[in-house]
C-alpha positions in Angstrom: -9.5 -62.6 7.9 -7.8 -61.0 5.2 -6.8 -57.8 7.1 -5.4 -60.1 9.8 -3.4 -62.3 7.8 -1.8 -59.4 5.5 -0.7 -57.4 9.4 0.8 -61.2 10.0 2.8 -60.7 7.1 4.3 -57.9 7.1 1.6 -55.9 5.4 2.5 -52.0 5.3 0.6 -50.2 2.4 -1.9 -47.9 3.0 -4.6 -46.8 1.1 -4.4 -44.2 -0.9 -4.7 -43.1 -4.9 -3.8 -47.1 -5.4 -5.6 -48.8 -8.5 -6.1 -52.1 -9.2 -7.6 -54.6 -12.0 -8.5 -58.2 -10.9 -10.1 -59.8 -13.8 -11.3 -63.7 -13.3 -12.9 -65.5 -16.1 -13.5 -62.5 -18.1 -15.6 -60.9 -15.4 -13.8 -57.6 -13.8 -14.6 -57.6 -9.9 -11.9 -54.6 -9.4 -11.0 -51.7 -11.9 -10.2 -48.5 -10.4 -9.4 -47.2 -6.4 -8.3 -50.3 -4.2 -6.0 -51.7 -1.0 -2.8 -52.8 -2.1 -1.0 -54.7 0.8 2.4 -55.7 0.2 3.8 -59.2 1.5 7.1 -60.5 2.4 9.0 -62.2 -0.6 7.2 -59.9 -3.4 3.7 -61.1 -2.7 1.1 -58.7 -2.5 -3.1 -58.6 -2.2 -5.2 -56.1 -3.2 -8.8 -55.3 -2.1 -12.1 -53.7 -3.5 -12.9 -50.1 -1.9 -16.0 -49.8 -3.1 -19.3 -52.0 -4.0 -17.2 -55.5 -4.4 -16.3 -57.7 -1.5 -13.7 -59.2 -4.3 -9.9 -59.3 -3.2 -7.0 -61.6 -4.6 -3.5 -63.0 -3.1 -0.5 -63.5 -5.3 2.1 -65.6 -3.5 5.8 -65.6 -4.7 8.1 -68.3 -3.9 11.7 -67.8 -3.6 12.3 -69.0 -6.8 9.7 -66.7 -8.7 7.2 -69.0 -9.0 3.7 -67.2 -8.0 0.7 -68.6 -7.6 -2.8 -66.6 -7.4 -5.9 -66.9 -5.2 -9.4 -64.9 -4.4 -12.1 -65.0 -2.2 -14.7 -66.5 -5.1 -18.0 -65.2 -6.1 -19.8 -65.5 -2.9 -17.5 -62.5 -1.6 -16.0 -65.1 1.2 -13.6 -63.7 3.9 -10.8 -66.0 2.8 -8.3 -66.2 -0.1 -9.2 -69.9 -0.3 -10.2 -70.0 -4.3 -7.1 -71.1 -6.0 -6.6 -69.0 -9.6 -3.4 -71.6 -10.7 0.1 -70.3 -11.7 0.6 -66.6 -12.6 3.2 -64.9 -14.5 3.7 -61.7 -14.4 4.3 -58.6 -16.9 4.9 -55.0 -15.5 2.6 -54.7 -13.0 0.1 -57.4 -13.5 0.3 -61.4 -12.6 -1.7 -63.1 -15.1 -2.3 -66.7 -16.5 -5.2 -67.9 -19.1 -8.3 -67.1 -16.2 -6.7 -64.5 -14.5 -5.5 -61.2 -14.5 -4.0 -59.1 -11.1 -2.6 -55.5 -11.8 -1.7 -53.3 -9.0 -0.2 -49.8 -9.1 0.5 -47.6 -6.1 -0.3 -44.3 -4.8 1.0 -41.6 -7.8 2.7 -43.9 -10.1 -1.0 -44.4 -11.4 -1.0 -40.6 -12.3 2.2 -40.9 -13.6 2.1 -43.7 -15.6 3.2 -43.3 -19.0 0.5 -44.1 -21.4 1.0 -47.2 -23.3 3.7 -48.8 -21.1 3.8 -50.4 -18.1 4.5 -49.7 -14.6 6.5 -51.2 -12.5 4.4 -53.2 -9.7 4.6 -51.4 -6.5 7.1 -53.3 -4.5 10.0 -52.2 -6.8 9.0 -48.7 -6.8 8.5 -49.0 -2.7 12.3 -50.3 -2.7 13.8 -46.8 -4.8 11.7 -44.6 -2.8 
């Protein structure tokens, strides 16, 4: 489901040297190599690669409104658990349960340390 409804979209990143960090409730479900898949109108979803079925949805609105959702503990095959309102800093969407990062392909590597990245759409728009 989630593969088929990020092609609908408009999907188009592949996988790669992406990372991720999906945090819910305190509990990590994705720190380290991941599927980033971007979405018309600056939404995006990420996926596990390895041993978690987790993956999250953050939906923007045209006004820059975003709200977050994940497939829930059970490791469902639908986005259908709704994490509330997320703001976002750098490259992460985040509110007081919830934490989304996503960082594509080499600017990972090249991070600087301390700072922030920009999240992978604006970096796919100056490429």
């Amino acid at each position: 489901m989630f593969a088929s409804l990020l092609a609908t979209l408009g999907a188009g990143q592949a996988a790669g040297a992406d990372r991720c960090r999906f945090v819910v409730d305190e509990r990590s479900h994705i720190d380290g190599p991941c599927k980033i898949e971007r979405h018309r109108g600056g939404g995006f979803g990420i996926e596990a690669m390895r041993r978690s079925r987790a993956f999250a949805v953050v939906y923007v609105a045209p006004s820059g409104a975003a709200r977050a959702y994940w497939n829930g503990l059970s490791g469902a095959r639908k986005a259908d658990v709704d994490l509330g309102d997320v703001e976002r800093a750098g490259a992460c969407w985040s509110n007081a349960r919830a934490m989304i990062c996503a960082w594509a392909d080499r600017a990972w590597a090249d991070r600087p340390q301390g700072s922030s990245v920009k999240p992978f759409e604006e970096r796919a728009r100056t490429r």
